[in-house]
N, C-alpha and C positions, 0 to 999 in steps of 0.2 A: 454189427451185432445188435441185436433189438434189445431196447428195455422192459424191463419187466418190474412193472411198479409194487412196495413192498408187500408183503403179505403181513396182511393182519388177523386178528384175532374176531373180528367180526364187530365190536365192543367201539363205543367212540363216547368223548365226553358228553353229548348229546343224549348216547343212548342210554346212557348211565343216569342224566337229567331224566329219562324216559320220553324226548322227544322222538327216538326212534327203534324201533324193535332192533335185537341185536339179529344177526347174516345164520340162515339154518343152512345145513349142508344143502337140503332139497333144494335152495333160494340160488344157489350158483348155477351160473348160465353157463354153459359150453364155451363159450370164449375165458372166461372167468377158470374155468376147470382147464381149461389147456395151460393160461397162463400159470397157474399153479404148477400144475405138471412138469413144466419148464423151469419153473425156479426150483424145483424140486431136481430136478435132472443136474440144471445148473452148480446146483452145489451140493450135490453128491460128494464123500468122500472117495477120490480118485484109488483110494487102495483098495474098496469096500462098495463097488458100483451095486446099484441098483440090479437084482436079477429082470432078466427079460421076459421070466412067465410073468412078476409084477407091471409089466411095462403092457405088456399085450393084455394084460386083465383090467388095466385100466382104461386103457383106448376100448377094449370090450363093454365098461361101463359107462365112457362116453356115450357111446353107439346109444347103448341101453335106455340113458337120461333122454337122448335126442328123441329117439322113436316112442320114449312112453311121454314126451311132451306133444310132440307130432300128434300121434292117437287123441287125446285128451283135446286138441285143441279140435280136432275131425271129429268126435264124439260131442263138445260141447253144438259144434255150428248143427249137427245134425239134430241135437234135442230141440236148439231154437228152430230149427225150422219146420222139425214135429209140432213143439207146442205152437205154432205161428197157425200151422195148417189146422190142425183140431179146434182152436177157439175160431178162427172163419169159418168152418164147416158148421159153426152152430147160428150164426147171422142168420134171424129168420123164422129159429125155432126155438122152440117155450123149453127153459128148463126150471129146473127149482136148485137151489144153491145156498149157501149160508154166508149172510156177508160178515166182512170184519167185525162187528162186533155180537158174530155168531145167532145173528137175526135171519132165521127163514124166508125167503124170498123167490117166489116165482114168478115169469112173464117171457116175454118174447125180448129176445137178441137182438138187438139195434146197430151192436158197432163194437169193434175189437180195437185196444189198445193196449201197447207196449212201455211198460213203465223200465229205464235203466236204472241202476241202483246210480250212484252220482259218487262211493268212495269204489266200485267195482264195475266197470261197466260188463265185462263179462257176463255179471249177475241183470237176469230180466225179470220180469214179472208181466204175466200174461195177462188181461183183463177182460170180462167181456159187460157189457153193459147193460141194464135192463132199464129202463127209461132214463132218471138221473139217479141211480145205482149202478155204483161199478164192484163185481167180484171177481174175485180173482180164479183164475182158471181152476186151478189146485182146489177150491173148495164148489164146484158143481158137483152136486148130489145126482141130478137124475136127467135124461133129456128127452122129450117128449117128443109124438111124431108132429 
């Protein structure tokens, strides 16, 4: 018989110190939701079982969580490799752009680089570079022939 480790409340002395944010429903992974599932079937009252349109609607919303994590992670790879493509298309050519501290800036495209965020790596940031000025993709205003 498999173990199924206890369920909790999401909450731990830690997170209560605030060293750790407490467990949101959207934060369970699929193995994490099965496991539940199963301790919940588990110890079901045997007079008073579970009906089975609830049982088939949950397996339905597994599906649901898997395929809308799937999507999102197909959606994310494909923006970075838009944004990846659109700042090289500019290597070359003069635009004008506003840097970080919302200073006007135009010149010619030297070189593109990808900054990862370092608590997300997920998270990128696109940069292109005008001599030793870097702005960020997101703030080019115009781009010249």
């Amino acid at each position: 018989m498999a173990t199924i480790s206890p369920v909790t409340n999401g909450f731990s002395a830690s997170a209560a110190a605030g060293k750790e944010k407490p467990h949101d429903i959207k934060d369970l992974e699929v193995d994490q939701f099965l496991q539940l599932m199963i301790a919940e079937l588990t110890n079901q009252d045997p007079l008073n079982p579970m009906d089975n349109t609830q049982l088939v609607q949950q397996i339905g919303e597994i599906r649901n969580i898997s395929a809308t994590t799937q999507l999102s992670e197909a959606l994310l790879n494909v923006q970075a490799g838009q944004s990846l493509t659109t700042a090289s298309s500019l290597i070359g050519k003069r635009i004008t752009a506003l840097t970080d501290d919302q200073q006007n800036i135009s010149g010619k495209v030297d070189k593109v680089t990808v900054d990862v965020d370092a608590k997300n790596p997920d998270k990128r940031i696109y940069n292109v570079h005008i001599g030793d000025k870097s702005v960020a993709l997101k703030n080019v205003r115009e781009v010249h022939p």
